[in-house]
matplotlib code that plots the C-alpha trace (Angstrom):
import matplotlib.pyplot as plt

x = [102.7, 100.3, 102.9, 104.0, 100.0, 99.5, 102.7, 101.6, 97.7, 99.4, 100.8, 98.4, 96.7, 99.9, 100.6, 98.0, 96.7, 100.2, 100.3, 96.2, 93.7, 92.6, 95.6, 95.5, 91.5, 93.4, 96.4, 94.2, 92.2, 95.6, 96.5, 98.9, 98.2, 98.4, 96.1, 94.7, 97.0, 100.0, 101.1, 103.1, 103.6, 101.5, 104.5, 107.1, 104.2, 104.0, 101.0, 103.0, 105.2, 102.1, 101.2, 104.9, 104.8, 103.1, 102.4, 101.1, 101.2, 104.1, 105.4, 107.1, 108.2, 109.0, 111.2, 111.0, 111.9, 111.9, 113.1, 110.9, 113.8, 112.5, 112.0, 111.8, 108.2, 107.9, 106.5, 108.5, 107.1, 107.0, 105.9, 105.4, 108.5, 109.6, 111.4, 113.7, 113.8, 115.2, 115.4, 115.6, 114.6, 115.3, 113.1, 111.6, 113.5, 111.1, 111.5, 110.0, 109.8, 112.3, 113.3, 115.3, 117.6, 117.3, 119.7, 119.8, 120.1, 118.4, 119.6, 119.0, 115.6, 115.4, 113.8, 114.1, 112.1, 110.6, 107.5, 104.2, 102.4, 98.6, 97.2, 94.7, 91.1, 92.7, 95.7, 92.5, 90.7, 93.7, 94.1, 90.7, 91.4, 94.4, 92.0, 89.3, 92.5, 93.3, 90.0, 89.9, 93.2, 92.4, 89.6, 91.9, 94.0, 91.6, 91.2, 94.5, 93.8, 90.8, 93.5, 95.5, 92.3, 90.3, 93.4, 93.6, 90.2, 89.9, 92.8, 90.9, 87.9, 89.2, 92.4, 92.3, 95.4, 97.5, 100.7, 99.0, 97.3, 101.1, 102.1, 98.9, 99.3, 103.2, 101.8, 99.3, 102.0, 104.2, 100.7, 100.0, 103.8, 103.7, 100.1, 101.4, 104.2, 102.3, 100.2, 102.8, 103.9, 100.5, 100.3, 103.8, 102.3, 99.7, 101.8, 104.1, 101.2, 99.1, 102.1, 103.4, 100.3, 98.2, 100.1, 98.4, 100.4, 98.1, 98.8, 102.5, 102.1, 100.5, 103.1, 105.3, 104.5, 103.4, 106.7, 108.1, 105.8, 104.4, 108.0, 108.1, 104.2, 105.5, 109.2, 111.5, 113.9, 114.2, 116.6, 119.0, 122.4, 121.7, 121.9, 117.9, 117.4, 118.2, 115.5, 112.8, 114.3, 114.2, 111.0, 109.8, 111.5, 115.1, 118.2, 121.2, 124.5, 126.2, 127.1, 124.5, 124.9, 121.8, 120.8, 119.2, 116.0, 112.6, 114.9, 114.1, 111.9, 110.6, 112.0, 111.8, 114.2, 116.8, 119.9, 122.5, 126.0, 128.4, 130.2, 127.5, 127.0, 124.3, 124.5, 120.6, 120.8, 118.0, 118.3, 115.1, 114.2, 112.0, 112.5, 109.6, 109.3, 105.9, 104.2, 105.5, 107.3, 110.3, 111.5, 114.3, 116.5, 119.3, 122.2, 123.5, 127.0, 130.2, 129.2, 126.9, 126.7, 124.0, 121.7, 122.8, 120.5, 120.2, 117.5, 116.4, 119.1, 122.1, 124.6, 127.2, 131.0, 132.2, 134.0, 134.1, 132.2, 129.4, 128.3, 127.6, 124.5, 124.2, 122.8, 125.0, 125.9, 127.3, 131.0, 131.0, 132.4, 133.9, 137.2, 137.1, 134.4, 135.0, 132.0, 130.1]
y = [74.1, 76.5, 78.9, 79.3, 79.7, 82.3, 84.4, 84.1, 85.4, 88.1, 89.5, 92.3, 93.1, 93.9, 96.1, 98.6, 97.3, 96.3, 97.0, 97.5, 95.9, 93.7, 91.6, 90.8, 89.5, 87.1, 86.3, 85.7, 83.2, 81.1, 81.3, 84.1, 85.4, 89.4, 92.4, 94.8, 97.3, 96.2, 96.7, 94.3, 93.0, 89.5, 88.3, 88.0, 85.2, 82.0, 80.2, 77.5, 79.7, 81.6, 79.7, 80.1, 83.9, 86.6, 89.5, 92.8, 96.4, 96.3, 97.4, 95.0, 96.7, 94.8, 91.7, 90.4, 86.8, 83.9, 81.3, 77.9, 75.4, 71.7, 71.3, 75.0, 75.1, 78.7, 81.1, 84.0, 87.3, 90.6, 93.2, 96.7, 97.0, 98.2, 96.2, 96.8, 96.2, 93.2, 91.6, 87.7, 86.8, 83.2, 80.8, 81.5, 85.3, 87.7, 91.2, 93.3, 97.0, 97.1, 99.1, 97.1, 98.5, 97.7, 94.2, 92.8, 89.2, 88.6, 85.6, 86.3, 88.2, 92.0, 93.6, 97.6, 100.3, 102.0, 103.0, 102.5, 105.3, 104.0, 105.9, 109.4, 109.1, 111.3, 108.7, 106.0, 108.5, 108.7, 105.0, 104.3, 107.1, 105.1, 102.1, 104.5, 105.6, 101.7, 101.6, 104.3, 103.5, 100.0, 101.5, 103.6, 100.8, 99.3, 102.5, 102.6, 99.8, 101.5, 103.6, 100.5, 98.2, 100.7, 101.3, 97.7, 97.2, 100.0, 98.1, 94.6, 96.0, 98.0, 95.2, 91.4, 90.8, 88.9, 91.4, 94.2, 92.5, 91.8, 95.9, 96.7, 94.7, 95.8, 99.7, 98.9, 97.4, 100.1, 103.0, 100.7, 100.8, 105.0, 105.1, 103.1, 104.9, 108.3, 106.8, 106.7, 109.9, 111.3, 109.2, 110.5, 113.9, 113.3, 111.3, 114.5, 117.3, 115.0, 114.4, 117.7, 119.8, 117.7, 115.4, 112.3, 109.7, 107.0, 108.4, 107.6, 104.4, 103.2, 105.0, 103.4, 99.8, 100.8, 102.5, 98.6, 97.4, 99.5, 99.9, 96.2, 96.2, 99.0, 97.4, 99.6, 96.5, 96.5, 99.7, 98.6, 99.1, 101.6, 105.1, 105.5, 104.0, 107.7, 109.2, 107.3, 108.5, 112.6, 111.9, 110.8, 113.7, 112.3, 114.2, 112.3, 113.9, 112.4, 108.5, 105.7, 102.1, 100.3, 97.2, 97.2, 95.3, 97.0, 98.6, 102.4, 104.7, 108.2, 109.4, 112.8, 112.4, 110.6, 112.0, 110.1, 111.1, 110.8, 107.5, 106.0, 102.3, 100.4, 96.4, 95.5, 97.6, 99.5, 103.4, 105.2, 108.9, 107.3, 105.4, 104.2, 103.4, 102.4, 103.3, 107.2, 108.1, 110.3, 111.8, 113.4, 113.4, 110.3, 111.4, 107.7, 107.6, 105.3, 101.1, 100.1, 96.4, 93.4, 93.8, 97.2, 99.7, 103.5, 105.6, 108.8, 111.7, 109.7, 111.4, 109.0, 109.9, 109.1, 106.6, 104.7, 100.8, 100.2, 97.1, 94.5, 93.7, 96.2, 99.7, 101.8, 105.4, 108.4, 107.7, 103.6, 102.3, 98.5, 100.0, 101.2, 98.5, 95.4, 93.3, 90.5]
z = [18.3, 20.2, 21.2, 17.5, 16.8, 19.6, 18.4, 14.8, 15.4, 17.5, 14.3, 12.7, 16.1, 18.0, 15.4, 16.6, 19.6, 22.7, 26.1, 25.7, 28.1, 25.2, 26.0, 29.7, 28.8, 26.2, 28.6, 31.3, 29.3, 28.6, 32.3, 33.1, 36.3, 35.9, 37.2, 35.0, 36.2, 34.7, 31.2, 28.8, 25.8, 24.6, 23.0, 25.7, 27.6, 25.1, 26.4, 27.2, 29.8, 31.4, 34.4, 35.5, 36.0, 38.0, 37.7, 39.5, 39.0, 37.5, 33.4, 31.4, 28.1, 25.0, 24.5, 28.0, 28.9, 31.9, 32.9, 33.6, 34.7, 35.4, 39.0, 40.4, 41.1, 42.4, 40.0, 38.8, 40.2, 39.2, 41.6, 41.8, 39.5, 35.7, 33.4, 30.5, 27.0, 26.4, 30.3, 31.5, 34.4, 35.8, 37.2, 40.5, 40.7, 42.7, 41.5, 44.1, 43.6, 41.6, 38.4, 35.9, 32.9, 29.8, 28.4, 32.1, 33.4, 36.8, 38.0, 41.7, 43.7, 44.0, 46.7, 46.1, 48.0, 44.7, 45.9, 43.5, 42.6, 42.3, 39.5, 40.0, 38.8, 35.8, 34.5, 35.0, 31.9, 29.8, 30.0, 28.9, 26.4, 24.8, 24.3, 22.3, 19.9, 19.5, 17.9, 16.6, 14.6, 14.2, 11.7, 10.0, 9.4, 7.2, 5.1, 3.7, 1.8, -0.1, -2.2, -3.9, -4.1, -6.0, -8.4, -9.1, -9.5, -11.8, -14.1, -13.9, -15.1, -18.0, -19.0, -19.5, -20.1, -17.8, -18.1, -17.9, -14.5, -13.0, -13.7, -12.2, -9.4, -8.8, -9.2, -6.3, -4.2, -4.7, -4.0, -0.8, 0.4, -0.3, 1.7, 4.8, 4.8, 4.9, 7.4, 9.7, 9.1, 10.2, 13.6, 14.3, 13.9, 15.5, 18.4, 18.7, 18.8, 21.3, 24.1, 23.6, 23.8, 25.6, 27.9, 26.5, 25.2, 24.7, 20.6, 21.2, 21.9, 19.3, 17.4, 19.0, 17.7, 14.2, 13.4, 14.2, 11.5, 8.9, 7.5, 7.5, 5.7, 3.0, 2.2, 3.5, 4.2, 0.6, 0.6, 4.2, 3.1, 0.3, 0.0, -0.3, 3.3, 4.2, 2.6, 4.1, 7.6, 6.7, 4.9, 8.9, 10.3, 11.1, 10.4, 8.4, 8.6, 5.9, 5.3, 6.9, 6.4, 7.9, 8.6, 12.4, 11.8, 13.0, 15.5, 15.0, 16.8, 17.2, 13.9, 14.4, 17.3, 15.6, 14.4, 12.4, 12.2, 9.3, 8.6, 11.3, 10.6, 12.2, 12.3, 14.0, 16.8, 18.3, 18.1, 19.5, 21.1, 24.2, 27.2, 30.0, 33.3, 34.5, 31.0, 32.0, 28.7, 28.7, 25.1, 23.9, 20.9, 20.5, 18.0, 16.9, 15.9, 15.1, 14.6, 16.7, 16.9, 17.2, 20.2, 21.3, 22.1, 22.5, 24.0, 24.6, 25.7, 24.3, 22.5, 20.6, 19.8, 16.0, 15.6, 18.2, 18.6, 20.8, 22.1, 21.3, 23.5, 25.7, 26.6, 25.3, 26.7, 25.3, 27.6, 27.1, 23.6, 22.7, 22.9, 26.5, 27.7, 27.7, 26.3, 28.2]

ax = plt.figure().add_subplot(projection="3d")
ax.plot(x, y, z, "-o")
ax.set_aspect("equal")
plt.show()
């Protein structure tokens, strides 16, 4: 019951505000043994897992999992090291300097010899930096609702009637879903122009987690499988070849480095243009192609062949396909 009550109050703030400092204060509090120096995502500690891990200096990127077996009593611990998207770890594995690949199962303790870069007084700035644009979005947030409110305030005021109230109230919907949705499109500008010109990506990263759930907010999921879905993507910047059928979730990323080839079909797998490894983002444009299948994912720099199958659950590459790999 708590850990369903801890991952639904995470909702609306992860949406602006992951791998922030704000989390480790509230992870802390619910007993997860961590330093301020790592980052990581609230939802992959439910409260009642946290005592069973440690943590230090280390990145954990989103959809991490471990192990808590009945009668292993060492904790789990993460040192020094950067983890995938999408990794399990077992109970009482010790990953030690280590760098982990996406979709990986670590059954067994790594001990690598990555060295750990402690950060300059200048990466300490930009970190504190990313917190003041958390805020700073976190306002902005609120004043995209001002646009749909005031319209259906207007109508209540000047109509009484009860229909008139539901068209109202389906225009504002449809005004708020259109204002999200150029909302995004602004942070991503902003995102690009920031870690481009500047070098500072604490934009990006909040880009990063909005563009997995504004499109949710504004009801994009309402055109997957249709030949709309593709507007919304060149409206953020991607480029659509031809054909798309999509139905991948909140799975894509960094829309203006996407490119979707013809005939490409997309069954909730994760196509994005960045990877990470210790919070140092690397960009760079993914071309998805062929049918990629449940739980596969491609990153930055990958450059599918048509048609051919990837996955399913795996990292795919540009060489590997279901017909010359076999799957796990």
């Amino acid at each position: 019951v708590c850990d369903y009550h801890y991952e639904l109050s995470l909702l609306f703030p992860h949406t602006f505000a992951s791998f922030t400092k704000f989390w480790h204060i509230v992870m802390w509090f619910h007993g997860l043994d961590t330093d301020f120096e790592t980052l990581s995502d609230p939802y992959s500690f439910p409260p009642s897992k946290m005592n069973g891990i440690k943590l230090r200096r280390s990145f954990v990127s989103f959809g991490f999992s471990f192990g808590d077996q009945e009668g292993i009593k060492d904790k789990v611990e993460i040192i020094e090291s950067s983890i995938g998207y999408r990794v399990f770890v077992e109970a009482g594995v010790k990953i030690h300097k280590a760098l982990l690949r996406p979709q990986v199962y670590a059954e067994a303790s790594m001990y690598d010899e990555h060295e750990y870069t402690h950060k300059t007084l200048m990466e300490k700035l930009v970190e504190h930096a990313h917190e003041v644009v958390v805020a700073i979005e976190f306002v902005a947030l609120f004043w995209t609702l001002v646009p749909s409110f005031e319209l259906l305030s207007w109508i209540v005021n000047h109509y009484s009637s009860p229909a008139v109230f539901g068209v109202g109230l389906f225009v504002a919907l449809v005004v708020q879903c259109f204002v999200w949705t150029c909302y995004l499109w602004i942070v991503q500008a902003a995102s690009v122009v920031t870690s481009r010109l500047m070098k500072f990506d604490g934009v990006y990263m909040t880009f990063i987690t909005l563009g997995a759930s504004i499109p949710v907010w504004s009801f994009w999921w309402l055109f997957w499988g249709t030949p709309m879905f593709p507007l919304f993507l060149r409206f953020m910047g991607s480029k659509v070849e031809g054909r798309l059928l999509y139905h991948g979730g909140t799975a894509l990323q960094d829309y203006f480095n996407l490119t979707f080839a013809d005939k490409t079909v997309i069954d909730d797998g994760k196509v994005i243009g960045h990877s990470a490894v210790f919070k140092r983002l690397r960009y760079g444009p993914t071309r998805a192609a062929g049918l990629i299948q449940p739980g596969s994912i491609v990153i930055a720099g990958d450059s599918l062949d048509d048609g051919k199958e990837y996955g399913p659950w795996r990292l795919v590459r540009g060489q590997d396909s279901a017909n010359s790999v076999p799957s796990p």
